[in-house]
C-alpha positions as CSV (number, residue, x, y, z in Angstrom):
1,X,0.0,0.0,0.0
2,X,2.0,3.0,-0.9
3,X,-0.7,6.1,-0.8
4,X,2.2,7.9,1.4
5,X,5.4,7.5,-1.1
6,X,8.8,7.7,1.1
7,X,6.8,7.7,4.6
8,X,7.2,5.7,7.5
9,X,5.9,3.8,10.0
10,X,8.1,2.5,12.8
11,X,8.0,0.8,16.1
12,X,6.1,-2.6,17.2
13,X,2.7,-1.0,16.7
14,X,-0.4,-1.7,15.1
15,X,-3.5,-4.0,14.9
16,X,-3.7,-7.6,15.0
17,X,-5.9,-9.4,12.7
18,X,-9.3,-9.7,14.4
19,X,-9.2,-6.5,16.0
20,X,-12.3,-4.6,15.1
21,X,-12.3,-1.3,14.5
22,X,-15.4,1.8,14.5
23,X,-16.0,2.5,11.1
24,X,-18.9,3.8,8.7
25,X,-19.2,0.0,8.1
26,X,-19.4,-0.8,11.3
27,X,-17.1,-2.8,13.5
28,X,-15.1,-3.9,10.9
29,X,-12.1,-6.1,11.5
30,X,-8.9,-4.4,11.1
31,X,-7.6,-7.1,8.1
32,X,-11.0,-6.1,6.2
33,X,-10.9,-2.1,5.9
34,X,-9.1,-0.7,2.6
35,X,-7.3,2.7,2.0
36,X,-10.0,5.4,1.7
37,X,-12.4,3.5,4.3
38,X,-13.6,6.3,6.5
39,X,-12.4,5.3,10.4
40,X,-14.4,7.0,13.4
41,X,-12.0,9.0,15.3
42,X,-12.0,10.7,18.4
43,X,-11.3,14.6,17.7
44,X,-12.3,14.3,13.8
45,X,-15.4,12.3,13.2
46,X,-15.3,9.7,10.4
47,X,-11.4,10.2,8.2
48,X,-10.2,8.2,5.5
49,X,-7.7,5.8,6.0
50,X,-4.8,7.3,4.1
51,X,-2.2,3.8,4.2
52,X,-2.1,0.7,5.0
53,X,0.6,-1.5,6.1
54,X,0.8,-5.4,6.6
55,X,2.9,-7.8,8.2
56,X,3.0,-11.3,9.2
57,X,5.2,-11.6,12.3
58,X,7.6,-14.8,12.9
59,X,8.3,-15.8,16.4
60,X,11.6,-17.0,17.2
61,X,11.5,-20.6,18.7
62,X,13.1,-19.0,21.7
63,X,9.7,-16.7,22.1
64,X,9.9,-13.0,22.3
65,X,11.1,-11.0,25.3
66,X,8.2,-9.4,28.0
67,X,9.0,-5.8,26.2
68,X,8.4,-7.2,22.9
69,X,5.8,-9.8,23.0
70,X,1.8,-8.6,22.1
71,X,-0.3,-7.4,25.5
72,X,-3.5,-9.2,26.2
73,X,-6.5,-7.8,27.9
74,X,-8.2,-10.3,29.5
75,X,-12.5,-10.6,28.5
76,X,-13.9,-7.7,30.7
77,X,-11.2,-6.3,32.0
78,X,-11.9,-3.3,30.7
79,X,-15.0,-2.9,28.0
80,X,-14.2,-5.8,26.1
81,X,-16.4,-8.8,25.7
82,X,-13.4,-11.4,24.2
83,X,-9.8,-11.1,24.9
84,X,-7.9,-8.6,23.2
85,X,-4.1,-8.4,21.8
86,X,-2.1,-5.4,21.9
87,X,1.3,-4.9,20.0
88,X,3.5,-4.0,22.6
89,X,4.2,-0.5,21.6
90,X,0.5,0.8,20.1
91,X,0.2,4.1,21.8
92,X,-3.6,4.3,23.8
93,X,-4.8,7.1,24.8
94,X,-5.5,7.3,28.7
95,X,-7.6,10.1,30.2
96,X,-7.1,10.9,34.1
97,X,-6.7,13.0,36.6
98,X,-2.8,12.0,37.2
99,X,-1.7,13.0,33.9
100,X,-3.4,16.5,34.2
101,X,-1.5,16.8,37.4
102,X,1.7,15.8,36.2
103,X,1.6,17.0,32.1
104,X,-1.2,19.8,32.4
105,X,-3.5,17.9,30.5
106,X,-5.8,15.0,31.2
107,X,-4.9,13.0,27.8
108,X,-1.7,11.2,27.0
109,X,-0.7,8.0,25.1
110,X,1.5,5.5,26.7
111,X,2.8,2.5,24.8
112,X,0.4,-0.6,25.5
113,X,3.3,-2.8,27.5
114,X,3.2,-0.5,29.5
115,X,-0.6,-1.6,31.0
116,X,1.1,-4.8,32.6
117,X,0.0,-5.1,36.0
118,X,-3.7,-3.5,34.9
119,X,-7.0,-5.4,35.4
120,X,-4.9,-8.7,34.6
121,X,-3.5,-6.8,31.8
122,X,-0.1,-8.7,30.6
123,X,2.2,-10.1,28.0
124,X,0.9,-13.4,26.2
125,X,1.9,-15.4,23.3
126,X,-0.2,-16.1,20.4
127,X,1.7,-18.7,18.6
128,X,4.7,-18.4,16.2
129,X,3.1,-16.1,13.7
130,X,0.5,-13.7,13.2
131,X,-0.8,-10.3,11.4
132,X,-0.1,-6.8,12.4
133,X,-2.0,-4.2,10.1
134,X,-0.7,-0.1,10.7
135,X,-3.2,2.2,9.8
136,X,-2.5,6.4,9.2
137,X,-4.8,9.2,8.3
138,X,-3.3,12.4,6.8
139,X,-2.9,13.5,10.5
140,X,-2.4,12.7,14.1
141,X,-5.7,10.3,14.6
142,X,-6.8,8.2,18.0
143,X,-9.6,6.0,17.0
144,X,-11.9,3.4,18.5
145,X,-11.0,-0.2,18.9
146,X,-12.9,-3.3,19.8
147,X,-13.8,-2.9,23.9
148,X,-14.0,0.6,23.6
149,X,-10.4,1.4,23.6
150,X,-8.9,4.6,22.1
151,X,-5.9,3.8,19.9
152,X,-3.5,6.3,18.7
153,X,-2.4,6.6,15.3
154,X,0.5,8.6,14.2
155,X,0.8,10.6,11.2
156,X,3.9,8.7,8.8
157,X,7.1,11.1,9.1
158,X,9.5,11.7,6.4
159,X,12.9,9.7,6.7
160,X,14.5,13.0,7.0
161,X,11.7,14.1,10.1
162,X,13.3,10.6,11.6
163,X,16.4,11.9,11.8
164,X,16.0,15.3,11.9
165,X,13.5,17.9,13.0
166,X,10.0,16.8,13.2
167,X,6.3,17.9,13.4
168,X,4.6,18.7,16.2
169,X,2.6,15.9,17.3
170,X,-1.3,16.0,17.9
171,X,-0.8,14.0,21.7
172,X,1.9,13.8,23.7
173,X,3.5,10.2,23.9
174,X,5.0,9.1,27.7
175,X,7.4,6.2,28.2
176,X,9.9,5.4,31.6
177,X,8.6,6.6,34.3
178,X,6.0,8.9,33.3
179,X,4.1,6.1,31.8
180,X,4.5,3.6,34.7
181,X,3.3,6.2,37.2
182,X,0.2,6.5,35.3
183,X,-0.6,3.3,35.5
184,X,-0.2,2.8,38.8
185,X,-2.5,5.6,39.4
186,X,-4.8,3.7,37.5
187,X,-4.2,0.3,39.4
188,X,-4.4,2.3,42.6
189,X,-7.8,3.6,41.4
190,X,-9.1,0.5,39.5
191,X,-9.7,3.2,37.0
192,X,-11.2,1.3,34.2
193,X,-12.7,4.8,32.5
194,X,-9.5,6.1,31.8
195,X,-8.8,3.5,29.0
196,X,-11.7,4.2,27.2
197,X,-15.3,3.7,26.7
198,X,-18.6,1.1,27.0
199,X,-18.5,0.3,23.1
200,X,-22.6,1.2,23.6
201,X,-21.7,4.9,24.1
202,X,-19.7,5.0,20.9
203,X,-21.1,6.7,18.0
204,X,-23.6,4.8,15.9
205,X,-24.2,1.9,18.6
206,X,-26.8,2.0,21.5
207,X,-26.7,4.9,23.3
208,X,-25.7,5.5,26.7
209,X,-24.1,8.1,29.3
210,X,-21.9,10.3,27.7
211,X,-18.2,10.0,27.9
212,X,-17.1,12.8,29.6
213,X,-13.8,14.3,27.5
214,X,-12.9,16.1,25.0
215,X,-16.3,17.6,22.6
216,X,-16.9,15.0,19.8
217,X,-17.6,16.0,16.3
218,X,-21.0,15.6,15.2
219,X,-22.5,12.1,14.9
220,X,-21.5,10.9,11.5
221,X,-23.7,8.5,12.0
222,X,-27.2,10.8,12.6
């Protein structure tokens, strides 16, 4: 998929197959959506998905480390009614008081390895090989995930922004210590909000109470 000519996208990120994602379709799983298939996103309403990347992932016989092996999220530990993968580094988007403390704003996005420890939250295998699909919009996107979760997509960088000076970006990313203290503010507060929503309350499914955060675009869906 090459809609972005000479553009990146690095780290161990992205979707695995399965994953279903909020889209004008639907949930749609993440292996099924195409390049111009509008997304529901958090700050934007409905984009079109700009790239798409795809690759199948060997596991050494030795398995991966902890810090490099997918995340899984137990059935119901947070909104999600199966269990859930994460690629180790997919930034989510966590909203909570401790992060406005700390950063002066209530949002940031910490890599998903970092949620080890939360609600049963951990590393897990998932055999010796599997998808991973990367999605990017034209800009800084976080969009909705299967169990209510808010992923972040990054806008692909020029190889000379990898090295060199680069954009600003839309949300802040935390790793080290800034990240783990977030997460054990959440652990301390069994703060399952913060990680996202009741899939009912997202746009286009059965209503519910309003997530409180930042003001949606309207309803692409009304």
């Amino acid at each position: 998929m090459a809609a972005f000519e000479g553009l990146l996208i690095t780290g161990q990120s992205g979707f695995l197959a399965g994953t279903c994602i909020a889209s004008t379709l639907g949930w749609k799983p993440v292996e099924q959506l195409k390049v111009g298939d509008r997304v529901l996103t958090f700050d934007n309403a409905m984009q079109p998905i700009m790239d798409i990347q795809r690759e199948r992932m060997i596991v050494p016989d030795t398995g991966p480390s902890a810090r490099y092996s997918p995340v899984r999220v137990p059935e119901g530990a947070l909104f999600n009614r199966r269990d859930i993968w994460l690629m180790p580094e997919q930034g989510m988007l966590i909203e909570c008081d401790a992060a406005l403390d700390t950063h002066g704003d209530p949002y940031a996005v910490i890599p998903a390895r970092y949620l080890r420890g939360f609600r049963g939250i951990a590393p897990d295998s998932l055999g010796s090989r599997f998808e991973v699909t990367t999605l990017a919009f034209r800009q800084d996107e976080v969009i909705y995930v299967e169990g209510g979760l808010l992923a972040y997509c990054p806008q692909p960088r020029q190889l000379l922004d990898v090295v060199g000076a680069g954009q600003p970006r839309t949300y802040e990313v935390l790793e080290g210590p800034a990240a783990q203290f977030l997460v054990n503010c959440l652990i301390d507060d069994d703060d399952i909000g913060a990680l996202g929503c009741d899939p009912a309350d997202v746009p286009g499914l059965p209503k519910g109470p309003v997530r409180p955060g930042r003001p949606m675009a309207p309803n692409p869906f009304d």
